[in-house]
PDB file with one MODEL, atoms N, CA, C and O in Angstrom:
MODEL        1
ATOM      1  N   UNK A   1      -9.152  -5.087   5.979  1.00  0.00           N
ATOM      2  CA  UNK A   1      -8.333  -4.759   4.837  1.00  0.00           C
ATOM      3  C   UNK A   1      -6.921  -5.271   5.085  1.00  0.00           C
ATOM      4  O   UNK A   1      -6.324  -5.084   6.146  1.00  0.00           O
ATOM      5  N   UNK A   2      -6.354  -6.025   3.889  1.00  0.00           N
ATOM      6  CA  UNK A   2      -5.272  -6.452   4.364  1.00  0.00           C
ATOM      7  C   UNK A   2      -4.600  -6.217   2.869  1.00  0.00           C
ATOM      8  O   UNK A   2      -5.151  -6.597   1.835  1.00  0.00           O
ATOM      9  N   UNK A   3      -3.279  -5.507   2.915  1.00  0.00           N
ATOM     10  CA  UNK A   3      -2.357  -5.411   1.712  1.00  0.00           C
ATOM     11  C   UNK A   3      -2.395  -5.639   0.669  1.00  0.00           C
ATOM     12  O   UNK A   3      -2.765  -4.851  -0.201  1.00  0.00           O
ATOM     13  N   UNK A   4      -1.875  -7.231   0.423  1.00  0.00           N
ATOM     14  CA  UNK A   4      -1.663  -7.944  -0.450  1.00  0.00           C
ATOM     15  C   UNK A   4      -3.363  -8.012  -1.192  1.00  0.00           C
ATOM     16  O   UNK A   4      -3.704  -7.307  -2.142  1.00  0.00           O
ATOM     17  N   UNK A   5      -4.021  -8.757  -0.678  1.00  0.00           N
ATOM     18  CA  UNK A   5      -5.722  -8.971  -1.222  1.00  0.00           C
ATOM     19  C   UNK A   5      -5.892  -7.698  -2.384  1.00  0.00           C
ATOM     20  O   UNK A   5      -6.045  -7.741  -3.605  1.00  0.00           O
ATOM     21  N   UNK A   6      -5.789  -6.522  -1.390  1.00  0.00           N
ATOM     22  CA  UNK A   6      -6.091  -5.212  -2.219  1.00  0.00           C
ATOM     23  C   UNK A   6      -5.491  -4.830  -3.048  1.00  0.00           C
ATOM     24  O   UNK A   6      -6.182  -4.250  -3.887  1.00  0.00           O
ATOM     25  N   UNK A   7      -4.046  -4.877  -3.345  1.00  0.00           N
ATOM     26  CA  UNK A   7      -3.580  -4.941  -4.512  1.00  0.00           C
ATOM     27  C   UNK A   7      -3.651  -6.048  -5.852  1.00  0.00           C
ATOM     28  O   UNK A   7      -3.365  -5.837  -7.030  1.00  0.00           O
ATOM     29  N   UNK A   8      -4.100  -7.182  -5.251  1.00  0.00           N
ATOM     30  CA  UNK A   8      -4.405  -8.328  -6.404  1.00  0.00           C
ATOM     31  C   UNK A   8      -5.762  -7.894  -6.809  1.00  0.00           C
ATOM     32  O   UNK A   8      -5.946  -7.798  -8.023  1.00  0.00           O
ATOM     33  N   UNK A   9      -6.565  -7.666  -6.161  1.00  0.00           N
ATOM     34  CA  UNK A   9      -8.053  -7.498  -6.634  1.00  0.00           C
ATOM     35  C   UNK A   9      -7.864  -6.307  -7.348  1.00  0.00           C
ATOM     36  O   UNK A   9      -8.425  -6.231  -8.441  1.00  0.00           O
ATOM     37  N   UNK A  10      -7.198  -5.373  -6.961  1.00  0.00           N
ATOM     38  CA  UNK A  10      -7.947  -3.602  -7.817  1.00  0.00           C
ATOM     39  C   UNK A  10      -6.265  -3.629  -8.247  1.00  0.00           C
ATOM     40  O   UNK A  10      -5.978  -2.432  -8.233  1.00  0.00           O
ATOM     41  N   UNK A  11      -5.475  -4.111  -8.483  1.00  0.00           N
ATOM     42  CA  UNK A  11      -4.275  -3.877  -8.942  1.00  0.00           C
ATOM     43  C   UNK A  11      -3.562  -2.451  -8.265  1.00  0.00           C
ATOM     44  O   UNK A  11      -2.431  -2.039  -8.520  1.00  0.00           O
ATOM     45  N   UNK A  12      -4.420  -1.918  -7.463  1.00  0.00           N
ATOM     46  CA  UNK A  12      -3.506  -0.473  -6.616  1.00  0.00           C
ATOM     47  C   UNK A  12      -4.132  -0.703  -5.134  1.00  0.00           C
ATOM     48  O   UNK A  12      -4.908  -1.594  -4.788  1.00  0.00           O
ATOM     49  N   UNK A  13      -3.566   0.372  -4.337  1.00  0.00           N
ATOM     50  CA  UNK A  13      -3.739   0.730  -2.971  1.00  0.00           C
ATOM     51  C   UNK A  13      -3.618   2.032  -3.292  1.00  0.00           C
ATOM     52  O   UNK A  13      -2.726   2.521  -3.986  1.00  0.00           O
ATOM     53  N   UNK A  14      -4.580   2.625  -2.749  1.00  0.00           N
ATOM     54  CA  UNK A  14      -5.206   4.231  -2.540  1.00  0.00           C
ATOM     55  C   UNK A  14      -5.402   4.460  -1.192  1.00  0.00           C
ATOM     56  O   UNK A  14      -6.558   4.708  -0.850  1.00  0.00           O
ATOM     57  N   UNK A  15      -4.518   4.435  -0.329  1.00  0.00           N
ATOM     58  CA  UNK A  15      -5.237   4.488   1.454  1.00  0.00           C
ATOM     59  C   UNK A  15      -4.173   5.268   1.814  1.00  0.00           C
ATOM     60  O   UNK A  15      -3.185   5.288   1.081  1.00  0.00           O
ATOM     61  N   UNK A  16      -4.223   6.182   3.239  1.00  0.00           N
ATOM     62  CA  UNK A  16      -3.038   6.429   3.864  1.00  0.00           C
ATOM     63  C   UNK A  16      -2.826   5.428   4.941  1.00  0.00           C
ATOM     64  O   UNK A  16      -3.616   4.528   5.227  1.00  0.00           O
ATOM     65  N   UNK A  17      -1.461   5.717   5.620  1.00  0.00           N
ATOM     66  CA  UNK A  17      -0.956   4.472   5.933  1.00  0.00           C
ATOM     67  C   UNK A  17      -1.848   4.459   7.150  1.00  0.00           C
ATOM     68  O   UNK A  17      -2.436   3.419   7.448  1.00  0.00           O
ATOM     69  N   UNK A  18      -1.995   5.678   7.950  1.00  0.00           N
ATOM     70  CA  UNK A  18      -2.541   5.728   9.441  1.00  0.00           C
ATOM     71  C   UNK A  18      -4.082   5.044   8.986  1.00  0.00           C
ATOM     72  O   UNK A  18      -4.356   4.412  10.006  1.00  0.00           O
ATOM     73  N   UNK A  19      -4.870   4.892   8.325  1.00  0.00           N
ATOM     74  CA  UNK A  19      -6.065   4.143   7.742  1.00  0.00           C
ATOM     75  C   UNK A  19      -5.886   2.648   7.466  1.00  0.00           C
ATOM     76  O   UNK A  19      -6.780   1.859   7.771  1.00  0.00           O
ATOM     77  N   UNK A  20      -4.695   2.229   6.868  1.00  0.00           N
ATOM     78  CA  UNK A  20      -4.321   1.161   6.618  1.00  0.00           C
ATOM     79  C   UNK A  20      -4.166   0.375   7.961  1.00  0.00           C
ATOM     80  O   UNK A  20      -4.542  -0.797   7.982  1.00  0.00           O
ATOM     81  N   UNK A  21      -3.592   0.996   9.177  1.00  0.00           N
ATOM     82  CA  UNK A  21      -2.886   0.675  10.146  1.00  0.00           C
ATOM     83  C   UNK A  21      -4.338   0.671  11.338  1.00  0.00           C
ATOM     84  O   UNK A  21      -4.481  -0.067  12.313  1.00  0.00           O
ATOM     85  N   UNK A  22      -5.218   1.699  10.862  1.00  0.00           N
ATOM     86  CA  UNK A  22      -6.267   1.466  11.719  1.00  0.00           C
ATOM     87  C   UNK A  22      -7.234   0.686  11.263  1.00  0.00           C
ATOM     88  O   UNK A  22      -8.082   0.562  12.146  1.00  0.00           O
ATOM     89  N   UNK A  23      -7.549   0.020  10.167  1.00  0.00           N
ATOM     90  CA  UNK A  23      -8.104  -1.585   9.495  1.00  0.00           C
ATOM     91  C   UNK A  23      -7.373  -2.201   9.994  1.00  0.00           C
ATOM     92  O   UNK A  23      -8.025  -2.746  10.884  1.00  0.00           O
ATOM     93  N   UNK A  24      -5.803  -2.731  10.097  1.00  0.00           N
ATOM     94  CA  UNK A  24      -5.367  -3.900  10.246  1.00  0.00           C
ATOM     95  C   UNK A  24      -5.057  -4.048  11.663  1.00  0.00           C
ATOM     96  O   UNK A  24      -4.991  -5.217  12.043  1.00  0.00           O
ATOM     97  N   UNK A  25      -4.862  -3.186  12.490  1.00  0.00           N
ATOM     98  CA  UNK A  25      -4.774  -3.356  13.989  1.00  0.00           C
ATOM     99  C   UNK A  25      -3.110  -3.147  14.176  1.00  0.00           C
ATOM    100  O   UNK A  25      -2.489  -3.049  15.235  1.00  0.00           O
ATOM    101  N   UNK A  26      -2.463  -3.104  12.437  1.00  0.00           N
ATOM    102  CA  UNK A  26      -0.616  -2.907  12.723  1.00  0.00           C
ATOM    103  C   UNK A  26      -0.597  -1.349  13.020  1.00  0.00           C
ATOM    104  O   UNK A  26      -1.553  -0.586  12.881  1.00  0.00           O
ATOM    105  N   UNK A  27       0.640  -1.036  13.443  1.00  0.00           N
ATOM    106  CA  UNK A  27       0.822   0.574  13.997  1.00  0.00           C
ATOM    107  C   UNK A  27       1.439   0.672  12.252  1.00  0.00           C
ATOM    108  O   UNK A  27       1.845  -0.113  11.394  1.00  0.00           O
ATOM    109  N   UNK A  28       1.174   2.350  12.423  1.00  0.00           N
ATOM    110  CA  UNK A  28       2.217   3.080  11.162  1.00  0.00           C
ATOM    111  C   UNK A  28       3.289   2.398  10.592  1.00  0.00           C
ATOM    112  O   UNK A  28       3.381   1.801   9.519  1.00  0.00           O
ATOM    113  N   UNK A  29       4.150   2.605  11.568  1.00  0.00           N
ATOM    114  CA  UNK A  29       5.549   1.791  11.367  1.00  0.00           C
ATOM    115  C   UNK A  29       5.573   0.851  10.250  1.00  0.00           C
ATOM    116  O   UNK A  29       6.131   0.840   9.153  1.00  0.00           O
ATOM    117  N   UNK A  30       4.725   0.004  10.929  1.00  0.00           N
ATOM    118  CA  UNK A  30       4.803  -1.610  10.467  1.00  0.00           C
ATOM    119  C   UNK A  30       4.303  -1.764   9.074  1.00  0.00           C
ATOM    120  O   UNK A  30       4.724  -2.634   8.312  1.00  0.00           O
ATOM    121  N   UNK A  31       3.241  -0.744   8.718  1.00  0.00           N
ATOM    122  CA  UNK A  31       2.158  -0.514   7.902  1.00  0.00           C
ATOM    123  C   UNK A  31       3.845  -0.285   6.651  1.00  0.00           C
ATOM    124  O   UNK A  31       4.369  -0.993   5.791  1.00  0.00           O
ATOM    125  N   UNK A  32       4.070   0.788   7.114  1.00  0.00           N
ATOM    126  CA  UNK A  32       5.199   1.515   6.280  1.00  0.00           C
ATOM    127  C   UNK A  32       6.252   0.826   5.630  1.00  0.00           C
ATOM    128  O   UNK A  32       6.650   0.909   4.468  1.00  0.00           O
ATOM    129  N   UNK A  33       6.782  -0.137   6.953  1.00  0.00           N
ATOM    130  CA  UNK A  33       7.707  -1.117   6.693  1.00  0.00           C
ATOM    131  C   UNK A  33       7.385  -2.307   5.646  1.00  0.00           C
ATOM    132  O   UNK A  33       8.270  -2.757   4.919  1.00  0.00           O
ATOM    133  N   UNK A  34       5.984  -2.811   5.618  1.00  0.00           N
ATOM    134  CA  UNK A  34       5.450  -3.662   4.794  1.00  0.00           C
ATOM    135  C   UNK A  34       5.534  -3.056   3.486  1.00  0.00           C
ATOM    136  O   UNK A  34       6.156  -3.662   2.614  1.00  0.00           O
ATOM    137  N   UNK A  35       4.976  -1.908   3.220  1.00  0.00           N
ATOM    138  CA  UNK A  35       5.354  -1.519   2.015  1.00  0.00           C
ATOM    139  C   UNK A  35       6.839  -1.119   1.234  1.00  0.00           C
ATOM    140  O   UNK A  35       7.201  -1.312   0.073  1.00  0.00           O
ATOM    141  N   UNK A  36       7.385  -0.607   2.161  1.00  0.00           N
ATOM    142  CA  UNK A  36       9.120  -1.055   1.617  1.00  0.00           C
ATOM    143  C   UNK A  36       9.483  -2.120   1.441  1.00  0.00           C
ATOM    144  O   UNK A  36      10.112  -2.458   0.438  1.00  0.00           O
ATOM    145  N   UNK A  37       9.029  -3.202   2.784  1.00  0.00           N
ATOM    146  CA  UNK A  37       9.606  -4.099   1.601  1.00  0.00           C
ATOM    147  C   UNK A  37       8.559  -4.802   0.595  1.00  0.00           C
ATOM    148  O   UNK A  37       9.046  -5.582  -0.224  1.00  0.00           O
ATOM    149  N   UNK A  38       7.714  -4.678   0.588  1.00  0.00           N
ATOM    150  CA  UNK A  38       7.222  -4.519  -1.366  1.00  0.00           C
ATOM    151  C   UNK A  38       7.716  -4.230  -1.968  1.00  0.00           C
ATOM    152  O   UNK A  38       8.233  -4.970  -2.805  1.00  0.00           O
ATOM    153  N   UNK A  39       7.930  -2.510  -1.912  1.00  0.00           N
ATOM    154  CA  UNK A  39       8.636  -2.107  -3.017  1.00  0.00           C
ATOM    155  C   UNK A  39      10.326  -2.267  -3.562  1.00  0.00           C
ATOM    156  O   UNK A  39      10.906  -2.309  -4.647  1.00  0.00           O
ATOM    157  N   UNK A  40      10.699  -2.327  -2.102  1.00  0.00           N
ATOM    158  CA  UNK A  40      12.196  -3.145  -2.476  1.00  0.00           C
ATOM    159  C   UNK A  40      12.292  -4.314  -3.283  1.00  0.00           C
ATOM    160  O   UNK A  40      13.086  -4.321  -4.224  1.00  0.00           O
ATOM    161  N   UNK A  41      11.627  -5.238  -3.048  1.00  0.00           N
ATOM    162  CA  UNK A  41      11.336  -6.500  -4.010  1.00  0.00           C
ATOM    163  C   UNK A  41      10.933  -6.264  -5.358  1.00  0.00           C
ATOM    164  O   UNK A  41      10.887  -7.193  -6.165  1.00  0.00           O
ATOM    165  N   UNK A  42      10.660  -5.183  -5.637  1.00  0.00           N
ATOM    166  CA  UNK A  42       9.674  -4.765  -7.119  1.00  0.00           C
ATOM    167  C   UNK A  42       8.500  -5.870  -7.142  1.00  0.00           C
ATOM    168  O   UNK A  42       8.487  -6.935  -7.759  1.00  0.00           O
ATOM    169  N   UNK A  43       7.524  -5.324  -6.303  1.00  0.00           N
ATOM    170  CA  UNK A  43       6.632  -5.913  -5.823  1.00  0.00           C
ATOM    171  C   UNK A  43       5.056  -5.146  -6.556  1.00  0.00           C
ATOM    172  O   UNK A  43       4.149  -5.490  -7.314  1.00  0.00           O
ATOM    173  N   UNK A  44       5.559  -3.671  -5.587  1.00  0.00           N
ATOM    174  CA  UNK A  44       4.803  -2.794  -6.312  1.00  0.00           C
ATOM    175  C   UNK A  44       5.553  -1.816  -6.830  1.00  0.00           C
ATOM    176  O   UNK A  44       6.765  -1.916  -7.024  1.00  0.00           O
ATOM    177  N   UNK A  45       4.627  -0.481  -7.163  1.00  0.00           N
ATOM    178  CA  UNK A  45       5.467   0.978  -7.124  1.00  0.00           C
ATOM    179  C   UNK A  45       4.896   1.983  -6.679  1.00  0.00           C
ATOM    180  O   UNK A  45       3.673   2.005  -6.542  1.00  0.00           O
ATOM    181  N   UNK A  46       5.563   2.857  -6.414  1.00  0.00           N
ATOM    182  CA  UNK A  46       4.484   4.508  -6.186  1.00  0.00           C
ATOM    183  C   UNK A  46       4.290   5.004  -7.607  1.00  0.00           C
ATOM    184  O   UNK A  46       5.095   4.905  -8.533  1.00  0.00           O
ATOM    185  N   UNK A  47       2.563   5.793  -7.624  1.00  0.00           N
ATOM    186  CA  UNK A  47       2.452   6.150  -8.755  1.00  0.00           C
ATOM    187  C   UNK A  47       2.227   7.493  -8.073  1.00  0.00           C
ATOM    188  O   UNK A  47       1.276   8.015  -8.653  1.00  0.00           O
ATOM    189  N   UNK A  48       2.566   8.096  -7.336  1.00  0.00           N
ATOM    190  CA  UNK A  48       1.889   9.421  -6.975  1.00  0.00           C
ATOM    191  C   UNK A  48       1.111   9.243  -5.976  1.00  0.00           C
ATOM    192  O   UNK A  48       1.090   8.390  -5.088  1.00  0.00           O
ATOM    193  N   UNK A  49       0.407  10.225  -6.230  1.00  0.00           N
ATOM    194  CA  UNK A  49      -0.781  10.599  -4.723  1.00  0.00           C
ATOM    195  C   UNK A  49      -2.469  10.734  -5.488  1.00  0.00           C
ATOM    196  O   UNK A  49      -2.755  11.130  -6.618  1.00  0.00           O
ATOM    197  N   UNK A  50      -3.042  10.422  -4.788  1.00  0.00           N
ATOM    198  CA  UNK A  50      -4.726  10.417  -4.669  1.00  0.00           C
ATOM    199  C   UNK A  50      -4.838  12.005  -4.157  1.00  0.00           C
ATOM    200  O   UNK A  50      -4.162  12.789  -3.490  1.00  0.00           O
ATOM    201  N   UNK A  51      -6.232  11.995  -4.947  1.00  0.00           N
ATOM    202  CA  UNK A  51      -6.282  13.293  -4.926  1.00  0.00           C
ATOM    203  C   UNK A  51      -6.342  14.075  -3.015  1.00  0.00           C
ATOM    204  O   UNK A  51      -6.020  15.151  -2.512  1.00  0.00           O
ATOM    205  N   UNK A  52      -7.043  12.557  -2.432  1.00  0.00           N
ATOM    206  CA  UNK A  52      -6.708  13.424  -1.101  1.00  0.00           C
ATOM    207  C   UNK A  52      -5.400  12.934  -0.056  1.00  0.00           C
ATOM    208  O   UNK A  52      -5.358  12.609   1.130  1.00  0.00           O
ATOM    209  N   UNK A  53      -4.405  13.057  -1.107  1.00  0.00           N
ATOM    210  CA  UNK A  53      -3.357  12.900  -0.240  1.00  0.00           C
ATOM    211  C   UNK A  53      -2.423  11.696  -0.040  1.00  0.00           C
ATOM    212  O   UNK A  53      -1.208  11.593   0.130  1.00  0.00           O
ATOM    213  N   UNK A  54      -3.469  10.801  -0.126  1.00  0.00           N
ATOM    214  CA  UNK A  54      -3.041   9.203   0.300  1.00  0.00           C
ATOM    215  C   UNK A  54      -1.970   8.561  -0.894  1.00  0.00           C
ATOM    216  O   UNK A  54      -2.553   8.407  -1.967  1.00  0.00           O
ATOM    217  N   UNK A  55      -0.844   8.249  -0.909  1.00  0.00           N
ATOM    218  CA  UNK A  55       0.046   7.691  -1.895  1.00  0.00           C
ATOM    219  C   UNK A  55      -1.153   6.323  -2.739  1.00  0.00           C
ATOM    220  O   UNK A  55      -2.157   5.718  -2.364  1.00  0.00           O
ATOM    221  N   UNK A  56      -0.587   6.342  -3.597  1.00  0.00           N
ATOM    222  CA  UNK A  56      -1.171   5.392  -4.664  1.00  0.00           C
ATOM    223  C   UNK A  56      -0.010   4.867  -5.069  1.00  0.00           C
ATOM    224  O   UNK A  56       0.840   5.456  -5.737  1.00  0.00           O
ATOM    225  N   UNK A  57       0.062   3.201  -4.472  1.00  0.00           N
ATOM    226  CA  UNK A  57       0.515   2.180  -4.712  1.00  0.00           C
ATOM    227  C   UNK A  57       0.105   0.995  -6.090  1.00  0.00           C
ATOM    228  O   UNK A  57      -0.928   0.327  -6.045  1.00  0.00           O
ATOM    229  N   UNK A  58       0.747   0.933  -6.841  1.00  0.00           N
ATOM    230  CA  UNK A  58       0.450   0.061  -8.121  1.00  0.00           C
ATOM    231  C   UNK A  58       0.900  -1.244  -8.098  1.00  0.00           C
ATOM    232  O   UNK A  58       2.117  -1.254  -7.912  1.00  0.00           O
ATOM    233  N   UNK A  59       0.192  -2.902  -8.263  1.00  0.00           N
ATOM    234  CA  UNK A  59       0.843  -3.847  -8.464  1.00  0.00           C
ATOM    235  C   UNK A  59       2.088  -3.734  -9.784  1.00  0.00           C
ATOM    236  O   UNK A  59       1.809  -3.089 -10.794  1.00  0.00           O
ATOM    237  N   UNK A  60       3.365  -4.381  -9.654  1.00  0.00           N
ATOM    238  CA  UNK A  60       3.543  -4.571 -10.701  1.00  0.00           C
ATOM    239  C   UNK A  60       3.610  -6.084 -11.477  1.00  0.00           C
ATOM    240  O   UNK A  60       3.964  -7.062 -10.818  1.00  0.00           O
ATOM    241  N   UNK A  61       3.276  -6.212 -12.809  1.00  0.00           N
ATOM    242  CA  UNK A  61       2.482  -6.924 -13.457  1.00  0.00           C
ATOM    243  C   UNK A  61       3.963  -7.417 -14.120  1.00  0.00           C
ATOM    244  O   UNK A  61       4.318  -6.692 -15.049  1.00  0.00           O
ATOM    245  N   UNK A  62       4.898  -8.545 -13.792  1.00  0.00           N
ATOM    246  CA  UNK A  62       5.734  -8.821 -15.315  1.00  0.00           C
ATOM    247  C   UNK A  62       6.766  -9.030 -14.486  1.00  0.00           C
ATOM    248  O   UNK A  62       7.873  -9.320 -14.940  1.00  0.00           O
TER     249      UNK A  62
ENDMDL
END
């Protein structure tokens, strides 16, 4: 599982980061840091949380 892929294909990310970080072999941190700067760029956004917890990340489209 890698970031970017998963948000172009399903237009969101539904994972927590420690899951994200244990697919990609990156630690937390890094996992975390990648997504700031996404979202700093207006890349993506947070839409909230999944029902178990995990933030839900949205491409943005425009």
């Amino acid at each position: 599982m890698v970031i970017a892929p998963i948000l172009v294909e399903k237009g969101e990310l539904r994972e927590r980061i420690e899951v994200i970080a244990a697919r990609t072999g990156m630690s937390a941190h890094r996992v975390n840091e990648c997504l700031r700067l996404l979202r700093k760029h207006a890349c993506i956004r947070s839409q909230g949380g999944a029902d178990d917890g995990a933030p839900v990340y949205v491409l943005n489209r425009g």
